[in-house]
MARTOR-87216 format. One record per residue (C-alpha): x, y, z; residue in one letter. Coordinates in nm, 3 decimals. Last residue first. Layout:
<rs>
(r (X; Y; Z); A) ...
</rs>
This chain:
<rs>
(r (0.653; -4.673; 5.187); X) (r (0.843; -4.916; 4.980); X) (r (0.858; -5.134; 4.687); X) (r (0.762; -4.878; 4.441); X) (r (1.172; -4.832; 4.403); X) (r (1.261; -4.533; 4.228); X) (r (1.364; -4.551; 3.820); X) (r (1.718; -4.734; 3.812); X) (r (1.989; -4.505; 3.902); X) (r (2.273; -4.460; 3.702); X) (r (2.550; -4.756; 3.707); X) (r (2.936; -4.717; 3.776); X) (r (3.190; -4.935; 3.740); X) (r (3.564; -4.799; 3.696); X) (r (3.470; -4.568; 3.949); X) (r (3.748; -4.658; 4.127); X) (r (3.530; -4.817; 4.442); X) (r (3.324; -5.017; 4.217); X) (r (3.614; -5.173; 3.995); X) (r (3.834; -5.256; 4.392); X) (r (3.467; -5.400; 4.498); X) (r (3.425; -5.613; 4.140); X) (r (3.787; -5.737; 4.176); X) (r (3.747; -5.862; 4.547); X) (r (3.391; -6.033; 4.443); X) (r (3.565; -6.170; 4.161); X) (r (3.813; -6.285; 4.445); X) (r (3.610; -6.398; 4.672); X) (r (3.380; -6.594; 4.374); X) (r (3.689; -6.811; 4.279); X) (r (3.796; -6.862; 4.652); X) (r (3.448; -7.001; 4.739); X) (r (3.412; -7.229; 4.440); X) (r (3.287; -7.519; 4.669); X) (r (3.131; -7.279; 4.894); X) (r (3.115; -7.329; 5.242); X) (r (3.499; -7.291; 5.320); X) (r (3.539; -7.004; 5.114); X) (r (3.225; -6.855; 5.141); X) (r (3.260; -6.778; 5.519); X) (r (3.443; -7.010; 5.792); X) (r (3.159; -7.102; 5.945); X) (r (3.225; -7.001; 6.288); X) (r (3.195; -6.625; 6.164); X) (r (2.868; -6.695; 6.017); X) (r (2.731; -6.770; 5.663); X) (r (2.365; -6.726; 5.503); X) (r (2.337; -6.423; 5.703); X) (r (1.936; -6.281; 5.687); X) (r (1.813; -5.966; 5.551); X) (r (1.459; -5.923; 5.501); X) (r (1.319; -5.640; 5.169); X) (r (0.998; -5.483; 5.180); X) (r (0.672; -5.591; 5.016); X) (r (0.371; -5.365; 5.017); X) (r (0.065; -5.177; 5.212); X) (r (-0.064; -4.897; 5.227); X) (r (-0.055; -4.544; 5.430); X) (r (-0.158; -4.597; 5.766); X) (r (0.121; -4.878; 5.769); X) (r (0.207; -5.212; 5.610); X) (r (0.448; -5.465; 5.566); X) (r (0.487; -5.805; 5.360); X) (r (0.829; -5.966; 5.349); X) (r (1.048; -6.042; 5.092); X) (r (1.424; -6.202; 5.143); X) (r (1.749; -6.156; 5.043); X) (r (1.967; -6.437; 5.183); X) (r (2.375; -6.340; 5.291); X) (r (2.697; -6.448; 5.170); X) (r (3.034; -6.449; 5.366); X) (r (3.353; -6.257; 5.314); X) (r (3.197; -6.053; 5.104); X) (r (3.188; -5.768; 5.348); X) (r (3.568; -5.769; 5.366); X) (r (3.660; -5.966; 5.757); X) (r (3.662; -5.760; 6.070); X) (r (3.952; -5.906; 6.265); X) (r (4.036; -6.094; 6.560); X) (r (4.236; -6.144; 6.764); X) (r (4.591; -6.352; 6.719); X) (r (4.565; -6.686; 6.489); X) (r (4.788; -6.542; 6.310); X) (r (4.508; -6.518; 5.994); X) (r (4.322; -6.313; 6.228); X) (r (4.015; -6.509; 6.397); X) (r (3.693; -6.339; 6.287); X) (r (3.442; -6.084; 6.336); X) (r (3.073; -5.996; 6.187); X) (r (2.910; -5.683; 6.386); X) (r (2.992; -5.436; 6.058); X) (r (2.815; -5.682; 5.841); X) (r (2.543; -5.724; 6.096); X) (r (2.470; -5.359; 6.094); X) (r (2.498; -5.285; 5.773); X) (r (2.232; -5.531; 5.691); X) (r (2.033; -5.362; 5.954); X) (r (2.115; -5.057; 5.841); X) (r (1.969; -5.145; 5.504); X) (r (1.658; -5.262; 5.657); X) (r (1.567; -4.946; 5.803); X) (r (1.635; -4.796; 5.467); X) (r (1.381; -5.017; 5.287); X) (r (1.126; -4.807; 5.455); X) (r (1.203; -4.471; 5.219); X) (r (1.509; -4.639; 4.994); X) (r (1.670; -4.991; 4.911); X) (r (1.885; -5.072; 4.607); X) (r (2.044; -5.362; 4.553); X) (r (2.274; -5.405; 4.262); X) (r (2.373; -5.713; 4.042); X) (r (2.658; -5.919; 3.949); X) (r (2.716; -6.338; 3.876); X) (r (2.782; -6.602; 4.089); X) (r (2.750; -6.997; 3.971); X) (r (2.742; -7.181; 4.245); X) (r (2.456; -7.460; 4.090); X) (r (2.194; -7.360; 4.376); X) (r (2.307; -6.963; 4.213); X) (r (2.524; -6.686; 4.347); X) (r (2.394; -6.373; 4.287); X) (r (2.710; -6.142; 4.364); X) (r (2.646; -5.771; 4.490); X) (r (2.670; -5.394; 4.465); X) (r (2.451; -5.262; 4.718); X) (r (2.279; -4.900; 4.714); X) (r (2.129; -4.709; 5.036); X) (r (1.873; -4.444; 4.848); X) (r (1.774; -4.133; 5.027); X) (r (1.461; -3.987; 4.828); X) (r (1.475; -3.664; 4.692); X) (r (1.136; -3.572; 4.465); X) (r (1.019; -3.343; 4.212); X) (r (0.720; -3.202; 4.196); X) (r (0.838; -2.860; 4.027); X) (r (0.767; -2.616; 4.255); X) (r (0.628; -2.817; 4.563); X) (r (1.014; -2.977; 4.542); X) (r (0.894; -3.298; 4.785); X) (r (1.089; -3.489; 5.029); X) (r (0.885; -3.794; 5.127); X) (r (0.773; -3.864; 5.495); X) (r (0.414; -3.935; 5.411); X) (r (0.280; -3.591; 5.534); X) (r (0.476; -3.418; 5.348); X) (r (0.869; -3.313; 5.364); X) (r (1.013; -3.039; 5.210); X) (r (1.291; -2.995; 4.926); X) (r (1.435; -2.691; 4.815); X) (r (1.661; -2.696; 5.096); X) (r (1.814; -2.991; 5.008); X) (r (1.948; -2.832; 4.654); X) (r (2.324; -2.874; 4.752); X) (r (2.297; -3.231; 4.813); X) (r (2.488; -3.380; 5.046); X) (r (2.536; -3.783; 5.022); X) (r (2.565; -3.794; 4.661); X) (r (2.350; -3.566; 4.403); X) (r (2.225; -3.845; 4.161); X) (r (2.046; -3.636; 3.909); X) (r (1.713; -3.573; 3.736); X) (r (1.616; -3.919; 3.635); X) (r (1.216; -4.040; 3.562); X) (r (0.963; -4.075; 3.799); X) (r (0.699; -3.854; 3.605); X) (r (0.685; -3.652; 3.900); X) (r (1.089; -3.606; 3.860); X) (r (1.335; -3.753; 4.057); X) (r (1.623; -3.686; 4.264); X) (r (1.902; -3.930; 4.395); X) (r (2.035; -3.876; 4.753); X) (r (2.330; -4.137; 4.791); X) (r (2.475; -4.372; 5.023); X) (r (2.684; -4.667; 4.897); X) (r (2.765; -5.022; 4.944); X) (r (3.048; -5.228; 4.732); X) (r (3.022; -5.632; 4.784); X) (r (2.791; -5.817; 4.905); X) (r (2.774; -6.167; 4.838); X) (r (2.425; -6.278; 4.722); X) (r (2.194; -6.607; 4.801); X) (r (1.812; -6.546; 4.687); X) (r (1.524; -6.573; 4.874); X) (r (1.246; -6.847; 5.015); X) (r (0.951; -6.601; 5.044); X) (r (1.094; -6.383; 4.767); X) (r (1.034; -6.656; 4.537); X) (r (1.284; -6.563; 4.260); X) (r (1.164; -6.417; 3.897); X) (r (1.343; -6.355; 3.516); X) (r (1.346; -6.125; 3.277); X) (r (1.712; -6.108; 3.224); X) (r (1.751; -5.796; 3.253); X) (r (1.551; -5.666; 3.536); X) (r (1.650; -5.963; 3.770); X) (r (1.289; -5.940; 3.952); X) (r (1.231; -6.081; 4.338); X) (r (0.904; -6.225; 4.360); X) (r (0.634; -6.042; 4.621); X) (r (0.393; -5.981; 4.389); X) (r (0.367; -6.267; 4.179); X) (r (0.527; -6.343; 3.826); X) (r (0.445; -6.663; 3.692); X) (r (0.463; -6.522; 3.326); X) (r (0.651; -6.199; 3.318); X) (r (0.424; -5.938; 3.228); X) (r (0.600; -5.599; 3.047); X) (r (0.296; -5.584; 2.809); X) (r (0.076; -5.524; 3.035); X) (r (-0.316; -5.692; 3.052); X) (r (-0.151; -6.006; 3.273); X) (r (-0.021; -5.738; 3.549); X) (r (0.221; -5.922; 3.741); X) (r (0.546; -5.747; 3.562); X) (r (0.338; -5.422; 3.515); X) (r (0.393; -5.402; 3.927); X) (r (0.109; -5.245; 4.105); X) (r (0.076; -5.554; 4.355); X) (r (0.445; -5.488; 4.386); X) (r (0.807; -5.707; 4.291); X) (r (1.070; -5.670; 4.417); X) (r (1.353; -5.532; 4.258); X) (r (1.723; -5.686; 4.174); X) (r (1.912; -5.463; 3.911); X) (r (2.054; -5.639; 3.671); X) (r (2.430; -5.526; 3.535); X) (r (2.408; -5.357; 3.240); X) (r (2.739; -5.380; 2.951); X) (r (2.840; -5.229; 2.666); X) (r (2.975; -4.906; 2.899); X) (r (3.183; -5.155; 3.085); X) (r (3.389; -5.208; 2.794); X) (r (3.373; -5.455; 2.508); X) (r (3.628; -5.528; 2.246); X) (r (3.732; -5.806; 2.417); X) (r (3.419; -5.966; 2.505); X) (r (3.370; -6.125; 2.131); X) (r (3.712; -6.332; 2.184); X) (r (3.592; -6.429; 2.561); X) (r (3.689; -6.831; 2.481); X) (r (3.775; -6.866; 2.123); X) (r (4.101; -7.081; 2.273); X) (r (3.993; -7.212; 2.571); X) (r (3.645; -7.323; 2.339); X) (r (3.845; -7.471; 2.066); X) (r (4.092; -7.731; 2.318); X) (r (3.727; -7.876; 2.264); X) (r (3.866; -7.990; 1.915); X) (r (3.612; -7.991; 1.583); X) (r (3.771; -8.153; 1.287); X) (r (3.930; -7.903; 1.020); X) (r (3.846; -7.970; 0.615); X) (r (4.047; -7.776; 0.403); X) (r (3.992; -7.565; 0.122); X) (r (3.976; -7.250; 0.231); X) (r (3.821; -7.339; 0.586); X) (r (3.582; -7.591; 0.568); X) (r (3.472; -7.719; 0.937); X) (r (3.430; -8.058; 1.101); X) (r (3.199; -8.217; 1.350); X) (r (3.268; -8.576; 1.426); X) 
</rs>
C-alpha cells in the first residue's frame, strides 16, 4: 500500500482521493487558459507530412484529419465520429502572409474593397489581403471508447458546398415529439455525424475536402439511445452550445484552411 508523510504522520492512499482532488488544478482556470483543437485536414503541402519540417507528425498522410493540439492523426478515409453543436457564418480576413487581420461577421463593412480573381477568391489588390467566407462548427469528438471531447470545424472556398450539405441534413432531420404528437426538429446534437476526406480536383489543383455522412438517424433514436453515455455527452453538448452562443466561448480563427480550392 502506498502511503504519504504529512507532518509527521504516515496517510495510506484511498481512491475516495481522486473524487476528492478531482478538478482542484481546473479551478482557477478560465476559458482563456484553455484551446480547443481545431480539426484540419491534412494537404500534400502540409509541414505535418513533410519529413524535412519540423512540424512532421510521424505517420501523417495527406488526407489524415489533424487535432492541432494534441498532435495527433485520423484516417480521413474511415473518419471521425463528432456531435455538432454551435455553427456559425463569418467573413474572416487575412493577410498575404496568411496571418489574422479580423473576423468581420456575416457583413463586412470593407466588402467593397475586395474583388474577385480568376480563382474565385476575394482579393484587396492594395494590400493582398484576402476575405474568404468561413462556415465554423463547434463540435464533440467522441472516441471508439465514448469518450467526447471539443473541437471546431471550419470549412471555407469548396468546403462551403459541403457545409450546406451538413446544414442541410441537420435541418431535414425530424422526430416524434416527446407526446408522441408530430414531430419535431431535434438540437443539432441530437445525433452524431462521420467527418470524412475525400479527394477533389478542378482546373486549378487538386486536394482533400471534407464528406459529411449521419452516423445516427431519426429511427435511431440519436446519441442517447446509441450511445452508452448518450445522455452524459447531450448534455455537455447542451452546455457547450448555451457557452458558444453567450460568448462565453469564443476562439479566433485558425490560419486559412489549405484544404480547399
Amino acid at each position: 500500500m502506498a502511503t504519504t508523510q504529512t507532518q509527521g504522520e504516515v496517510v495510506p492512499f484511498d481512491a475516495s482521493m481522486l473524487v476528492e482532488d478531482s478538478d482542484a488544478a481546473l479551478k482557477n482556470m478560465t476559458q482563456d487558459d484553455l484551446l480547443i483543437p481545431r480539426l484540419k485536414i491534412l494537404q500534400t503541402q502540409s509541414p505535418e507530412v513533410n519529413k524535412a519540417d519540423g512540424s512532421y507528425i510521424k505517420g501523417a498522410e495527406a488526407g489524415h484529419i489533424l487535432d492541432n493540439v494534441a498532435g495527433k492523426v485520423f484516417d480521413g478515409s474511415k473518419g471521425i465520429t463528432v456531435v455538432p453543436v454551435s455553427y456559425k457564418k463569418t467573413f474572416i480576413e487575412w493577410s498575404d502572409k496568411r496571418k489574422l487581420i479580423a473576423d468581420h461577421g456575416i457583413e463586412p463593412l470593407n466588402r467593397n474593397d475586395f474583388i474577385q480573381n480568376d480563382k474565385g477568391a476575394l482579393i484587396n489588390n492594395s494590400n493582398g489581403h484576402s476575405l474568404s467566407l468561413t462556415a465554423e462548427y463547434y463540435v464533440q469528438v467522441v472516441t471508439e471508447d465514448g469518450m467526447f471531447s471539443p473541437a471546431i470545424v471550419s470549412m471555407s472556398s469548396s468546403g462551403l458546398k459541403k457545409s450546406r450539405k451538413w446544414n442541410s441534413m441537420i435541418n431535414r432531420l425530424q422526430i416524434q415529439h416527446p407526446t408522441g404528437k408530430g414531430t419535431i426538429n431535434p438540437a443539432m446534437f441530437w445525433t452524431a455525424y462521420t467527418l470524412k476526406t475525400v479527394p477533389e480536383q478542378n482546373d486549378f489543383g487538386s486536394w482533400f475536402n471534407w464528406e459529411v455522412e449521419i452516423k445516427y438517424d431519426a429511427k435511431s433514436g440519436g446519441i442517447l439511445k446509441q450511445l452508452s453515455n448518450g445522455q452524459a455527452l447531450y448534455l455537455e453538448a447542451r452546455s457547450f452550445s448555451k457557452k458558444v452562443k453567450s460568448g462565453e466561448i469564443d476562439v479566433k480563427p485558425d490560419s486559412p484552411d489549405e484544404d480547399t480550392m
